[in-house]
C-alpha positions in Angstrom: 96.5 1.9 111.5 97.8 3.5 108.2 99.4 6.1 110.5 101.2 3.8 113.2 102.5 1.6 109.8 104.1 4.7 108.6 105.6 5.2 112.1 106.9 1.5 112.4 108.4 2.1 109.1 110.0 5.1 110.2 111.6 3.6 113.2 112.7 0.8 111.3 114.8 3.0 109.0 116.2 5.1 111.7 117.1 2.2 113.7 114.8 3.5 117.1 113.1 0.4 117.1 115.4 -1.0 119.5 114.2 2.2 122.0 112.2 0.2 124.7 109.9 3.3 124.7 109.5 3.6 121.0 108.2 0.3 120.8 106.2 0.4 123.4 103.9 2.3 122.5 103.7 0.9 119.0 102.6 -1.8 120.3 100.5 -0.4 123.2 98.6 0.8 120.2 98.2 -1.6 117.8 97.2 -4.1 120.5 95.1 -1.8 122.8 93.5 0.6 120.7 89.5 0.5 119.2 91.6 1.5 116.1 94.6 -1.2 116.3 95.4 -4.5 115.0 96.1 -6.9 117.3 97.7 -9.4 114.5 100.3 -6.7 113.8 101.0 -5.9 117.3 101.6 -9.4 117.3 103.8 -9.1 114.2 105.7 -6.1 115.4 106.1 -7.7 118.9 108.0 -11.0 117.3 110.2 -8.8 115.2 111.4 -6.7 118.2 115.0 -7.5 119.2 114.7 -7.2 122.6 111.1 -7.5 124.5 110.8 -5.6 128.0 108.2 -6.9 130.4 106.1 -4.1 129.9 105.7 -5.6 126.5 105.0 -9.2 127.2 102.2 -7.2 129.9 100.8 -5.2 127.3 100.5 -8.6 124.9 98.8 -10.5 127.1 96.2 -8.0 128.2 95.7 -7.5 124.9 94.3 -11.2 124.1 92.6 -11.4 127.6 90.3 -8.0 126.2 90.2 -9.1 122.6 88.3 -12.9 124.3 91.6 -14.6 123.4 92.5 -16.4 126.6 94.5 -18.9 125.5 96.4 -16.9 123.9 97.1 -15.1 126.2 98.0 -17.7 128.7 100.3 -19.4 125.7 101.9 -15.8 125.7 102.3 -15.5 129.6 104.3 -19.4 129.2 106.6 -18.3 126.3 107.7 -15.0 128.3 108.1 -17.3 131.2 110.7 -19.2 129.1 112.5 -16.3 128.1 113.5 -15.1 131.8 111.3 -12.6 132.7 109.2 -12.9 135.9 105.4 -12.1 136.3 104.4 -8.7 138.2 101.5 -7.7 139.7 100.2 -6.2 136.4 100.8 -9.3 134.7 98.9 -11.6 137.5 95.9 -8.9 137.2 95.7 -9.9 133.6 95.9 -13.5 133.7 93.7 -14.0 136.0 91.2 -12.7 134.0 92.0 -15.2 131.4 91.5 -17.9 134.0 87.6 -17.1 133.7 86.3 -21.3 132.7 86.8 -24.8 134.4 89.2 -25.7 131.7 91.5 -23.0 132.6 91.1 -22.7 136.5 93.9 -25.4 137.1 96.4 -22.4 135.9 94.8 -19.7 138.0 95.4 -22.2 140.9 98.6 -22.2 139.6 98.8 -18.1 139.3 97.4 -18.0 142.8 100.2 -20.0 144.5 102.8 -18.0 142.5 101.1 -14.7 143.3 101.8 -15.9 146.8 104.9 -17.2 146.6 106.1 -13.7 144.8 104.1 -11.2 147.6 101.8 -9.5 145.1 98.9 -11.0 146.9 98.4 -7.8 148.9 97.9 -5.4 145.9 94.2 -4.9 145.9 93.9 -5.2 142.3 95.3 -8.8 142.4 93.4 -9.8 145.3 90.1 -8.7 143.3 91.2 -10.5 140.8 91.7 -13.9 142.5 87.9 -13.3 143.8 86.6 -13.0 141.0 88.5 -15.7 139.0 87.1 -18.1 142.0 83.5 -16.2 142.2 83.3 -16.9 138.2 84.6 -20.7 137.7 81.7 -21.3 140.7 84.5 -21.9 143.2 82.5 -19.7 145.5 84.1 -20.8 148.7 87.6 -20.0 147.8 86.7 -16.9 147.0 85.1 -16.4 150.3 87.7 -17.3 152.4 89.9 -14.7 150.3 86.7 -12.0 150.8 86.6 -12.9 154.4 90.6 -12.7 155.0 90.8 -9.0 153.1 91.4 -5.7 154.7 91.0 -3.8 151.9 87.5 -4.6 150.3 86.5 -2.5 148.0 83.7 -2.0 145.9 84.7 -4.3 143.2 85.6 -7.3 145.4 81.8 -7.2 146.7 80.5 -6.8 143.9 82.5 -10.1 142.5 81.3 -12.1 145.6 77.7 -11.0 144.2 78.3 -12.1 140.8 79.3 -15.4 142.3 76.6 -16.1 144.3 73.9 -15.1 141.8 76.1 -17.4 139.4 75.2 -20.5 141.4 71.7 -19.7 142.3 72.5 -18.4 145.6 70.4 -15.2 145.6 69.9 -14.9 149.0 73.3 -14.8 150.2 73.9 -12.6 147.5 71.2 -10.4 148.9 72.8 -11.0 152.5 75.9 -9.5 151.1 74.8 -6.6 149.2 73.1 -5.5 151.9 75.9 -5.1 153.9 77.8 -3.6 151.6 79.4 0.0 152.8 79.5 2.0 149.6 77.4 0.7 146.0 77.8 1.7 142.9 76.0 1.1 139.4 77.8 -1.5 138.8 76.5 -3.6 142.0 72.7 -2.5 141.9 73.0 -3.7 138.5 74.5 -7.2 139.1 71.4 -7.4 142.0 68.7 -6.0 139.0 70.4 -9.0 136.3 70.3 -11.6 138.8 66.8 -11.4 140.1 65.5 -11.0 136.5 68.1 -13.7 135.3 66.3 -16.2 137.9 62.5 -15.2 137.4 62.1 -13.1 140.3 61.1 -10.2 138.7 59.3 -7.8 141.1 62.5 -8.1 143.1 64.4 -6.8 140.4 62.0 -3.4 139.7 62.3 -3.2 143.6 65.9 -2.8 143.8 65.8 -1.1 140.6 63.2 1.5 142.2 65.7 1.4 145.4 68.4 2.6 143.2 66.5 5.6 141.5 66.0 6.6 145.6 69.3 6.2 146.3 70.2 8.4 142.8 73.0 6.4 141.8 72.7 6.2 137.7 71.9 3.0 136.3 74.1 1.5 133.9 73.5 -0.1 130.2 73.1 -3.8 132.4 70.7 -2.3 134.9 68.9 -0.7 132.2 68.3 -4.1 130.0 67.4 -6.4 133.1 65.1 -3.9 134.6 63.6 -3.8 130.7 63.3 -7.5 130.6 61.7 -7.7 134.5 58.7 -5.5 132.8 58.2 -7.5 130.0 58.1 -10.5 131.9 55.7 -8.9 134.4 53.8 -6.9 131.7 54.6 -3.4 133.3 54.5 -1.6 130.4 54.0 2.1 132.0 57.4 1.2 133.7 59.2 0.1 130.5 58.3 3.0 129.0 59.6 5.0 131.7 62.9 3.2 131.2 62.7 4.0 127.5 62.4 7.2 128.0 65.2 7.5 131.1 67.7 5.6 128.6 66.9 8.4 125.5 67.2 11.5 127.9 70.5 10.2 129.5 71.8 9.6 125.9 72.2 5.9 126.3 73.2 4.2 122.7 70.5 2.2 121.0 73.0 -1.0 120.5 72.4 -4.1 120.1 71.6 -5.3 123.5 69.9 -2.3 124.4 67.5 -2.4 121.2 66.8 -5.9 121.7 66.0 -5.4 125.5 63.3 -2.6 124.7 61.9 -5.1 121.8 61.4 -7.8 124.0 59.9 -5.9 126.5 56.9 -4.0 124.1 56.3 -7.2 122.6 55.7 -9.1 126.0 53.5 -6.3 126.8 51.3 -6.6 123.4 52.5 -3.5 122.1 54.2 -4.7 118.9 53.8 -1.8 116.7 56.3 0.2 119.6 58.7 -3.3 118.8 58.7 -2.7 115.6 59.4 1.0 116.0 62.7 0.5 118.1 63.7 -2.7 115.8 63.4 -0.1 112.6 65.3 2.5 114.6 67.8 0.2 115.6 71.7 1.8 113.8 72.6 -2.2 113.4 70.3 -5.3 113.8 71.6 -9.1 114.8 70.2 -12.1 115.2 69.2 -11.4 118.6 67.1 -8.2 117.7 65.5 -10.2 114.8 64.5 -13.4 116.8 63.1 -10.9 119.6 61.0 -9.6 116.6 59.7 -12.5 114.8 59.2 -13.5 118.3 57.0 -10.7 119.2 54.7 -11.0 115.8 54.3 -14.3 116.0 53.2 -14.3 119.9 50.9 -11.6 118.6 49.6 -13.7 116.1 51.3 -11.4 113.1 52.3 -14.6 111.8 52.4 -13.5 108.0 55.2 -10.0 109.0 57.1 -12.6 111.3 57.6 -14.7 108.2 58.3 -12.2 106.3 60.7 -10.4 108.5 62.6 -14.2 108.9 62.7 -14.5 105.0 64.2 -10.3 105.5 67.1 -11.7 107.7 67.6 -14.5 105.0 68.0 -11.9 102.3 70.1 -9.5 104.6 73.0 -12.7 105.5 72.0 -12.5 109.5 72.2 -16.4 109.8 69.4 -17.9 112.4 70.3 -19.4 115.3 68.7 -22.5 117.4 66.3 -19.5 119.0 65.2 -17.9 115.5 63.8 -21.6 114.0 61.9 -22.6 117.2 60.2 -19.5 116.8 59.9 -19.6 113.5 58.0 -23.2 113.4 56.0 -21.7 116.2 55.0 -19.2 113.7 54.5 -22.0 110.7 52.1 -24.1 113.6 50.0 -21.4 114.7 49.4 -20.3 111.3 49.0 -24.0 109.7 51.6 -24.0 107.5 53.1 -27.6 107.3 55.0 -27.5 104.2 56.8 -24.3 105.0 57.4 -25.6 108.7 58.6 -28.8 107.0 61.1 -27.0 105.1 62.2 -24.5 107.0 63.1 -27.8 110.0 64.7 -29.5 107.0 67.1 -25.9 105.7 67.8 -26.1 109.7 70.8 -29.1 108.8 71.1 -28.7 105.3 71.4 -25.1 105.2 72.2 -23.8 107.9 74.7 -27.1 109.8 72.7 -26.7 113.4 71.1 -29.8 114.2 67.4 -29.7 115.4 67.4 -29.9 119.1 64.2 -31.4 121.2 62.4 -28.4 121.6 62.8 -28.0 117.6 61.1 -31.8 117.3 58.8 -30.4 119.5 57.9 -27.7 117.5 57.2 -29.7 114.2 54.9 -32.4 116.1 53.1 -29.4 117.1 52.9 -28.0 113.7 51.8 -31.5 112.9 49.4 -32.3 115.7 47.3 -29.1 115.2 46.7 -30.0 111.7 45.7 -32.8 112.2 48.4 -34.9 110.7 49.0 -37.0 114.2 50.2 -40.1 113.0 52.7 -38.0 111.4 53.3 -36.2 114.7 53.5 -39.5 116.2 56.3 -40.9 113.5 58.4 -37.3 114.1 58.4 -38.7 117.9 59.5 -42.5 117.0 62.0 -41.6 115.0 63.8 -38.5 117.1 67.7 -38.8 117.5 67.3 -38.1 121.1 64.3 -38.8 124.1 61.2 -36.8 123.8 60.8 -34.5 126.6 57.4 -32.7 128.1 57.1 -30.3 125.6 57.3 -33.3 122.8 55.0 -35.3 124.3 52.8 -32.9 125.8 52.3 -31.6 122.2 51.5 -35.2 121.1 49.1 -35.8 123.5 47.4 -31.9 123.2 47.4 -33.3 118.8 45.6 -36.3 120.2 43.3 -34.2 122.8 42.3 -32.4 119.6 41.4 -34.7 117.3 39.6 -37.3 119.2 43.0 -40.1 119.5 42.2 -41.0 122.8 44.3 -44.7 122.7 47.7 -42.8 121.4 46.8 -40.2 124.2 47.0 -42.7 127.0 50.2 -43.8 125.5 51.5 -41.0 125.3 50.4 -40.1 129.5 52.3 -43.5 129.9 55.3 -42.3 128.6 54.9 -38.9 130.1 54.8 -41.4 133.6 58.2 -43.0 132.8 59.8 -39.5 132.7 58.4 -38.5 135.4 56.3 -35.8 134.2 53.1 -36.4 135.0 52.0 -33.8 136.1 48.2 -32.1 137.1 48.0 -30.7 133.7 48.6 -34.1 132.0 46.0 -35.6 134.0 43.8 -32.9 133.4 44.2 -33.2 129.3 43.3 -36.8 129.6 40.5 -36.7 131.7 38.8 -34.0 129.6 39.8 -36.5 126.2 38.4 -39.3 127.3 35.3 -37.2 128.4 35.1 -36.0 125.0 34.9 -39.2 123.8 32.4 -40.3 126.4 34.5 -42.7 128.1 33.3 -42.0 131.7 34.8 -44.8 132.8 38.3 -43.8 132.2 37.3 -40.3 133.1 36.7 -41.7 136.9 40.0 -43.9 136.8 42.0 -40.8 135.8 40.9 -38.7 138.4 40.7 -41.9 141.3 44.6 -42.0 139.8 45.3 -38.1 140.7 43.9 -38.6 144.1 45.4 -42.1 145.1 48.7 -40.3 143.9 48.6 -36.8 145.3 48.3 -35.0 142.1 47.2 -31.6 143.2 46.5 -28.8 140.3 48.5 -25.8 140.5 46.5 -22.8 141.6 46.5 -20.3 138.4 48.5 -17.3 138.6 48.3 -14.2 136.7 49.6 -10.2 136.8 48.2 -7.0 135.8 50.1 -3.1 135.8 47.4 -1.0 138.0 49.5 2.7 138.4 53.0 1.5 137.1 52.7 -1.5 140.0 52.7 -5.2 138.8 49.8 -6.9 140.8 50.2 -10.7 141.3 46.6 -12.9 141.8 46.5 -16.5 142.7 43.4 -18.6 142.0 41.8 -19.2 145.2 43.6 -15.9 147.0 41.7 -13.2 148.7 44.2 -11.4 150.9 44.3 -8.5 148.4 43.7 -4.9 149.9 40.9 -4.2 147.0 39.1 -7.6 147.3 35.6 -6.1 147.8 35.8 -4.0 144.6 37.6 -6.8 142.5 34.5 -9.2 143.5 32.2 -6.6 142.5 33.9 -5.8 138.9 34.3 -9.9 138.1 30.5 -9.7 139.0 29.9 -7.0 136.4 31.8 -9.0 133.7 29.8 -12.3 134.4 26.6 -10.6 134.1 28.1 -9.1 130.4 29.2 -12.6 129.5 25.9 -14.4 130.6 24.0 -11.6 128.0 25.5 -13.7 125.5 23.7 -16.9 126.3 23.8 -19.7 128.8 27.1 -21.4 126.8 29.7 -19.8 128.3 32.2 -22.1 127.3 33.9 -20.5 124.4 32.4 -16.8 123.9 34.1 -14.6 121.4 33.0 -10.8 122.0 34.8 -7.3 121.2 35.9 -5.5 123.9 34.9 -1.8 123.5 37.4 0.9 123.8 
């Protein structure tokens, strides 16, 4: 910037600033450039003594790629006023400042002008209206534009993707990437974001595996939702294949990419290989550090995942609603009440975010497994907002605990008013008012599931056999290798019944 200051300077004195060409550029690079400064472009741009519209264009682009919309879209109004009429560069870029609800009553606006004008046939501004629509959910509109084209192109299908997998459409989304004539890595990678965005992770290795066969290159997005499938599913050999296909292709170890690869070894227990990306990481945010003191405390390093939060303290990277949940998950595991206490408490007068339900939910946990439940119970009463199923469920699991079987009931009965009764509820208060030999309630509970309906969910789990992520429901035999998985659960029941007849809570070490 020191450079184009001495250049506007120049012109200036020489009077050249009034050359159309001259000052376009300036301003092309203070505004555009990784090296500019879009407040001086700005600056220079007011001073100018005449404006063309190749610099009201280059403006408003500008703000659109610096995630200033509205200014850009004040911009587009003021060069309105002054005489100058849109072109199909300047629709292209409006358009994509037209990318909320608040904003889509102008892009309506844009699209009727765009039509009124004849730029609508420029397949840059057609792309654009589909993906305004696609993007504020208007996923019909955009349709009927998709539908009317003759000149689809990649991008445009890949838009109408995006849009479905926005709403939650996945199968039409599927319907249409099928169907599409040419792909790129831009469109396998909206299909790999969206499946892993919406839980349906073995979909998203599949199309991720159907991309490596079709030896298209993944990008830095297919990359971090294939990373986050595996840690999901546990498919550690896979992740570490992707590690090591990101390194050999010379991908950047960013933000997003680092924080990807942490999540994903720490989901897969390996939290030493979390902590070696995270310390290899060139620049750490509060995303990489959450995924961290995430990973310890779910491996039950409770002590380094405090420690590492009181790091980020030190270091200025303020926490965010994310970081404190798992941080008092850390405090409750580990029993510490007054640091849990404290740390909800900073939360407001610290750091100005409010405690949200699941951070309540958190400190009654804290609470309830200490055994402080009438204090759990007050942290309920006295929430600014309802107590959802992770609140109460914590409440009653306190009470399951310690024996409160009266507040547990309660508690169910509250659970009933939200609606979220479910198995698992009934389950919990069955087995606590067995504890408490109350058979009686025991056999009303349970006369109560079955008048209702109230079916357990089968248990599901997944295990990595060969770089393959096998899914086994409770009560499912339809598996190819059922004889030899009967015969090895055999073999570890026979091991555990070594240890004595009480099975029911067995601690052992597994030998290597």
């Amino acid at each position: 910037m020191r450079e184009a200051k001495r250049i506007h300077a120049h012109l200036l004195v020489s009077g050249t600033i009034s050359d159309p060409y001259a000052a376009g550029k300036l301003v092309a690079f203070c505004a555009v450039s990784d090296r500019g400064d879009l407040d001086y472009a700005g600056l220079v741009f007011r001073c100018l003594p005449c404006r063309s519209a190749f610099l009201w264009n280059t403006m408003i682009r500008a703000h659109v790629e610096r995630g200033r919309p509205a200014d850009a879209l004040r911009l587009y109004y003021q060069m309105f006023a002054a005489g100058f009429l849109p072109n199909n560069y300047t629709f292209s870029f409006l358009l994509r400042a037209c990318l909320d609800r608040d904003s889509l009553s102008d892009g309506r606006k844009f699209h009727a002008m765009i039509v009124g004008l004849g730029w609508e046939s420029y397949d840059f501004v057609q792309n654009g209206l589909i993906h305004m629509y696609s993007y504020c959910g208007c996923v019909d509109s955009a349709r009927k534009l998709f539908d009317c084209s003759s000149n689809r192109d990649v991008i445009s299908w890949t838009a109408m993707i995006n849009g479905y997998a926005k709403l939650g459409k996945l199968d039409a989304a599927r319907e249409l990437f099928d169907r599409m004539p040419e792909r790129n890595a831009v469109s396998w990678s909206a299909m790999i974001t969206m499946y892993a965005q919406f839980g349906r992770f073995k979909e998203a290795l599949e199309v991720f595996s159907e991309m490596q066969l079709a030896r298209v290159q993944p990008n830095h997005a297919g990359i971090v939702g294939a990373l986050s499938a595996c840690g999901s599913l546990g498919a550690l050999d896979q992740g570490k294949w992707i590690h090591v296909f990101a390194e050999r292709n010379g991908m950047e170890l960013d933000k997003i990419l680092g924080t990807a690869l942490i999540d994903m070894y720490a989901k897969c227990g390996c939290v030493n290989n979390a902590l070696e990306v995270f310390h290899s990481m060139p620049e750490r945010d509060v995303y990489a550090y959450t995924a961290m003191i995430s990973g310890l405390s779910n491996s039950r390093h409770i002590e380094e995942a405090m420690d590492l939060f009181s790091r980020m303290e030190e270091e200025g990277v303020r926490p965010n609603e994310v970081t404190f949940i798992c941080v008092l998950s850390a405090c409750g595991r580990m029993g510490l009440v007054d640091r849990g206490r404290e740390i909800f408490e900073s939360m407001e007068g610290v750091y100005k975010i409010k405690p949200g339900v699941e951070h309540h939910g958190c400190l009654v946990d804290l609470l309830g497994r200490a055994g402080r439940v009438e204090e759990a119970k007050k942290v309920v009463r006295e929430m600014p907002m309802e107590p959802d199923s992770y609140v109460l469920g914590a409440l009653l699991n306190a009470c399951s605990m310690h024996g409160e079987a009266e507040l547990g009931r309660e508690t169910v009965e509250s659970l009933k008013k939200l609606g979220l009764d479910h198995s698992g509820v009934h389950v919990l208060m069955s087995n606590m008012c067995a504890s408490a030999d109350r058979w009686e309630d025991v056999a009303r509970v349970r006369r109560e599931m079955e008048m209702r309906k109230v079916m357990k969910v089968p248990g599901c789990s997944m295990i990595e056999v060969d770089g393959v992520a096998c899914e086994f429901i409770a009560g499912d035999r339809s598996h190819a290798q059922m004889k030899e998985i009967l015969v090895a659960i055999k073999r570890i029941d026979m091991q555990l019944r070594s240890f004595g007849d009480d099975t029911f809570a067995i601690e052992f070490e597994q030998n290597p």
